[in-house]
C-alpha positions as CSV (number, residue, x, y, z in Angstrom):
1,X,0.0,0.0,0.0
2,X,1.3,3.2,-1.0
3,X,1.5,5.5,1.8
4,X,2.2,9.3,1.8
5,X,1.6,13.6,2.2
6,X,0.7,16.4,0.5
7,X,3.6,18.5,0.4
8,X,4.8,21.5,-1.2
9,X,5.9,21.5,-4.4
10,X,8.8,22.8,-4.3
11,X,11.1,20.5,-3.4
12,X,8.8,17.1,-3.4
13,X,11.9,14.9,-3.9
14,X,13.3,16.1,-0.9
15,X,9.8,16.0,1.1
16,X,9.3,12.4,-0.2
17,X,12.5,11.4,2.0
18,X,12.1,13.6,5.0
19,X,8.5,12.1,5.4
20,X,9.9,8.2,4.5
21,X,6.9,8.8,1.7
22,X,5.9,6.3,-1.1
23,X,3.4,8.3,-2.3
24,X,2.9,12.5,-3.0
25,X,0.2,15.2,-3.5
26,X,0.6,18.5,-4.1
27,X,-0.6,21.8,-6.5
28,X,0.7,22.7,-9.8
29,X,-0.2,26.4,-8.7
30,X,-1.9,28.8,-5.8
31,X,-5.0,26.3,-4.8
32,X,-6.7,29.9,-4.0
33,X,-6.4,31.7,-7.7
34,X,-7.7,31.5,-11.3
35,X,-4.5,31.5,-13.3
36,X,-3.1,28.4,-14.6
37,X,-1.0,26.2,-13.5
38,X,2.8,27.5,-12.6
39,X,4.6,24.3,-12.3
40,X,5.6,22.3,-15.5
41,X,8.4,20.2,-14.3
42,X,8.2,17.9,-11.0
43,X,10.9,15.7,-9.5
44,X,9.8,13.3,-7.0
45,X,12.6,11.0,-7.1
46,X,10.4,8.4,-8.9
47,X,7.5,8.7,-6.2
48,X,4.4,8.4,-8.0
49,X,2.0,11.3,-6.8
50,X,-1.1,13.0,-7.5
51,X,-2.3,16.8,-8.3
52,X,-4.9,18.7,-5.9
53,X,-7.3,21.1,-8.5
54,X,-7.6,24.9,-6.9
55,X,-10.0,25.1,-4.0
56,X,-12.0,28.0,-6.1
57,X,-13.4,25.4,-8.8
58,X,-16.7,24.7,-8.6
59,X,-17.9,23.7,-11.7
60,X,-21.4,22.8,-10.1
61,X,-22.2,26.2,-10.2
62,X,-25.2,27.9,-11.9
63,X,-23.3,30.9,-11.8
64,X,-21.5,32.1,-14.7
65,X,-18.9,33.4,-13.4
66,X,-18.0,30.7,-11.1
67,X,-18.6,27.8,-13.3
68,X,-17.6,28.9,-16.5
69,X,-13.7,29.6,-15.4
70,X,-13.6,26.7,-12.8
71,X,-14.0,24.8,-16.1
72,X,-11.1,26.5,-17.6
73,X,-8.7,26.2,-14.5
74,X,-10.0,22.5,-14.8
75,X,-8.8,21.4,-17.9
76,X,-6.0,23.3,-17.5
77,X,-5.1,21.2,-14.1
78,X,-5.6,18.5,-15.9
79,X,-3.7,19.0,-19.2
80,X,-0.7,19.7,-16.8
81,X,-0.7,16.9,-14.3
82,X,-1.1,14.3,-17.4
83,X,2.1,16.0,-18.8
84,X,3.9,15.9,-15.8
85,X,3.2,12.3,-15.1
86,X,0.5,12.1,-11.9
87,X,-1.4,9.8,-11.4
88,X,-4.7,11.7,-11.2
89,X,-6.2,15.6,-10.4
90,X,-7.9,15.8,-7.3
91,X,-10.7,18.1,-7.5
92,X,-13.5,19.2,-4.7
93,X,-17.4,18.5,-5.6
94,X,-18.5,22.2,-5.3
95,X,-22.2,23.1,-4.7
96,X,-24.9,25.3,-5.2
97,X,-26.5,28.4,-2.8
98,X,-29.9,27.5,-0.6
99,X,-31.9,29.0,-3.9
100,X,-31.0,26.6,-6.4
101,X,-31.5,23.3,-7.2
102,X,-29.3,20.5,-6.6
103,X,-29.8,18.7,-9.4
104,X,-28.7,22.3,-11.5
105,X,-25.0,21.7,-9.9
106,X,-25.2,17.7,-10.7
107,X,-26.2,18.7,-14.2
108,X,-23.0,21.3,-14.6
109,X,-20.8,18.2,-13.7
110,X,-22.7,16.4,-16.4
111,X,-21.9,19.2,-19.2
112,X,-18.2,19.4,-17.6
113,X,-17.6,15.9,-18.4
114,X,-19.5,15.9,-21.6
115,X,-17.0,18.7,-23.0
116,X,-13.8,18.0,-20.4
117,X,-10.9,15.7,-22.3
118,X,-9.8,13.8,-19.3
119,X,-6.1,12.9,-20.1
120,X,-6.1,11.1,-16.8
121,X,-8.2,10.3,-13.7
122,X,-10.4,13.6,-12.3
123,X,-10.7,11.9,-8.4
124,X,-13.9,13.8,-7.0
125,X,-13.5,14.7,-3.0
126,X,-15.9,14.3,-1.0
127,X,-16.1,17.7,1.3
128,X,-16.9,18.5,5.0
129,X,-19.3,21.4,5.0
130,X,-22.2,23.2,3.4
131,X,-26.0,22.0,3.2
132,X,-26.1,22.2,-0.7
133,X,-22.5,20.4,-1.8
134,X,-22.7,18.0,-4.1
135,X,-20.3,15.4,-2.6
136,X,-20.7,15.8,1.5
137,X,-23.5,13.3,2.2
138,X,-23.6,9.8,0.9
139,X,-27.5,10.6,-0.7
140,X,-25.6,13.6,-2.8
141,X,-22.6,11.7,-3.6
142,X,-25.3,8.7,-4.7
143,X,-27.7,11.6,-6.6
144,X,-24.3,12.9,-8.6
145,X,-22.6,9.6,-8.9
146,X,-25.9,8.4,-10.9
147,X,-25.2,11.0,-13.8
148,X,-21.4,11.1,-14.0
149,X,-20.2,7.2,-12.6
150,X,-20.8,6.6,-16.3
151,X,-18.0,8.5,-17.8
152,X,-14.5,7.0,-18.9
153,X,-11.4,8.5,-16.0
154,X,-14.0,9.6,-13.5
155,X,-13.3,8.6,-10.0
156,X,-13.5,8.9,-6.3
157,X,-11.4,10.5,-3.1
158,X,-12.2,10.0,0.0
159,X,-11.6,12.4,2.6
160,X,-11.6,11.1,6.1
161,X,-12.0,14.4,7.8
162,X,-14.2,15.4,5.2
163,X,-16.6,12.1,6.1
164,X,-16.3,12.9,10.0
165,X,-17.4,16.8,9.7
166,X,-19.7,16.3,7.0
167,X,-21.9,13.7,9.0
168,X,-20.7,10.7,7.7
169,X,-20.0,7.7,10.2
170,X,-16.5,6.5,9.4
171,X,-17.1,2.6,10.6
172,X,-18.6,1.6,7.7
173,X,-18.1,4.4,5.3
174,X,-15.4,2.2,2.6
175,X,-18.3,0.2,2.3
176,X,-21.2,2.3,1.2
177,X,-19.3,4.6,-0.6
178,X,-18.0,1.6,-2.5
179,X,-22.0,0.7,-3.4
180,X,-22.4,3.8,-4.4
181,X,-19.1,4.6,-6.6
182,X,-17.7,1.1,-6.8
183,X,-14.9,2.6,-6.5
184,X,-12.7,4.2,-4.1
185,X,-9.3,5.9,-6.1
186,X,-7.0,7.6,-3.0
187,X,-7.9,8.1,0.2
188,X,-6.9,11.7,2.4
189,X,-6.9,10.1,5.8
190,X,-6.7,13.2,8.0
191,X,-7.9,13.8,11.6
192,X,-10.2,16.4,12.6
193,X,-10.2,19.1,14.8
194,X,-13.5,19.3,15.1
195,X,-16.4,17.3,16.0
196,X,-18.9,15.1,14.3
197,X,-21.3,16.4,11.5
198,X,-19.4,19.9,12.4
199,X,-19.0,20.6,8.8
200,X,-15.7,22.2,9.4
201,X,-13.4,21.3,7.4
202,X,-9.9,21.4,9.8
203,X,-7.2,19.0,9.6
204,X,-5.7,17.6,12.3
205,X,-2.4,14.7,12.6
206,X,-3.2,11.9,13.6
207,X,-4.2,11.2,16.7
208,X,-4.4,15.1,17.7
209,X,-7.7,15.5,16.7
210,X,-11.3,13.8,17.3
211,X,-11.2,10.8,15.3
212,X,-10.1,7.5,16.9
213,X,-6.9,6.8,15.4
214,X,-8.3,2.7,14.8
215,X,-11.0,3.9,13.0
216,X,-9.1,5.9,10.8
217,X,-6.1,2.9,10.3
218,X,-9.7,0.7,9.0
219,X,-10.6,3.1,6.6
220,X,-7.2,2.7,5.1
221,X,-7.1,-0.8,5.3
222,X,-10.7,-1.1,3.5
223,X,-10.2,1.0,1.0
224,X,-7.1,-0.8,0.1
225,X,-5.8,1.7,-2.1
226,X,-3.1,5.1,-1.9
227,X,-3.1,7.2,0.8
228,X,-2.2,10.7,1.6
229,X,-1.9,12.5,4.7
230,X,-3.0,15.9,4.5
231,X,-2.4,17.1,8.5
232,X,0.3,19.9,9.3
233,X,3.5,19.1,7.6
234,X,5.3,19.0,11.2
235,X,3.9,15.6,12.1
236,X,3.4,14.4,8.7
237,X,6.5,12.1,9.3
238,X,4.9,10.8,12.4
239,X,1.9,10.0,10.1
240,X,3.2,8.0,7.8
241,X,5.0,6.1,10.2
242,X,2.3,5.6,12.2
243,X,0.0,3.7,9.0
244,X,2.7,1.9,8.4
245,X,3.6,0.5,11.5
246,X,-0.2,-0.3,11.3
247,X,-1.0,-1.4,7.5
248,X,2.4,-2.8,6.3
């Protein structure tokens, strides 16, 4: 099992040995801006890794001006982790405002993929807050998943954090987002600072936070596929040592 951290990417070569990590994530550009990406070379010292989309997409949005350049900054995330060799772009589910309809944002993803070349895997996360996202609860995961589980290089991330804030027991979560998805791509196991169905979305290392650390080691071990840590980069280390000592 491939076991790692988002890190920055500056140096990830050097953050891949630091942290003992088999595995990487990190941004091809500011995760909070519109422009496109900034990096177009990586070194990871042969670590495989993944690419995390900029928070500000949301192509689920009715509005224009949201959804129309969150599709740009998409395909242009994507064009550049295929050419630099990840192994898929991480990108958030987005949602709609109390006044619109949910099945307006599922529709959006729909057109998104319709028109989106997807030179490798788009992983959609689910997210820890907001009554109107299209991937915190299982039943809006399951409502989107209907329309887009179809399409060729469309899969899932699951956020442990995300699952615990957004309401989402974590005992049996690998399993019914699996009948939902049938598929489960990377996992972000991260604790949270915060408490159950808080839907804030705070990271925590492991063990710091409110989630048991055995609950979070069998969400890994279920989901039996790559996993990052995204918890402060001072215990990252400790992290991935920790899973492994557990899973390996």
């Amino acid at each position: 099992m491939q076991i790692g951290a988002h890190v920055d990417n500056t140096d990830p070569a050097g953050a891949a040995k630091e942290r003992d990590a088999d595995v990487l994530q990190f941004f091809l550009g500011d995760p909070q801006s519109w422009k496109a990406p900034t990096v177009t070379e990586v070194d990871t010292g042969g670590v495989p890794f993944f690419v995390h989309s900029p928070y500000v997409v949301n192509v689920a949005s009715p509005n224009n001006k949201i959804r129309i350049p969150s599709r740009k900054i998409l395909d242009q995330h994507a064009s550049a982790a295929a050419a630099v060799g990840a192994q898929g772009l991480i990108v958030h589910g987005g949602h709609v405002t109390k006044d619109e309809d949910p099945t307006v944002g599922v529709a959006n993803w729909v057109k998104t993929f319709e028109r989106m070349e997807r030179p490798l895997p788009v992983l959609i996360e689910n997210t820890a807050g907001g009554e109107f996202a299209m991937a915190r609860r299982l039943d809006a995961i399951a409502r989107l998943w209907d329309s887009i589980g179809h399409f060729d290089n469309v899969g899932f991330c699951l956020d442990t954090c995300h699952a615990h804030a957004g309401g989402e027991a974590l005992v049996d979560v690998v399993e019914r987002v699996m009948a939902i998805t049938g598929r489960i791509d990377l996992v972000h196991c991260n604790d949270s600072r915060d408490g159950f169905d808080s839907g804030a979305d705070r990271h925590a290392n492991l063990g710091d936070g409110q989630i048991d650390v055995d609950l979070l080691v069998a969400v890994v071990q279920a989901a039996g596929c790559p996993v990052v840590v995204e918890t402060p980069a001072h215990g990252q280390a400790a992290d991935i040592a920790l899973l492994k000592s557990r899973l390996t």
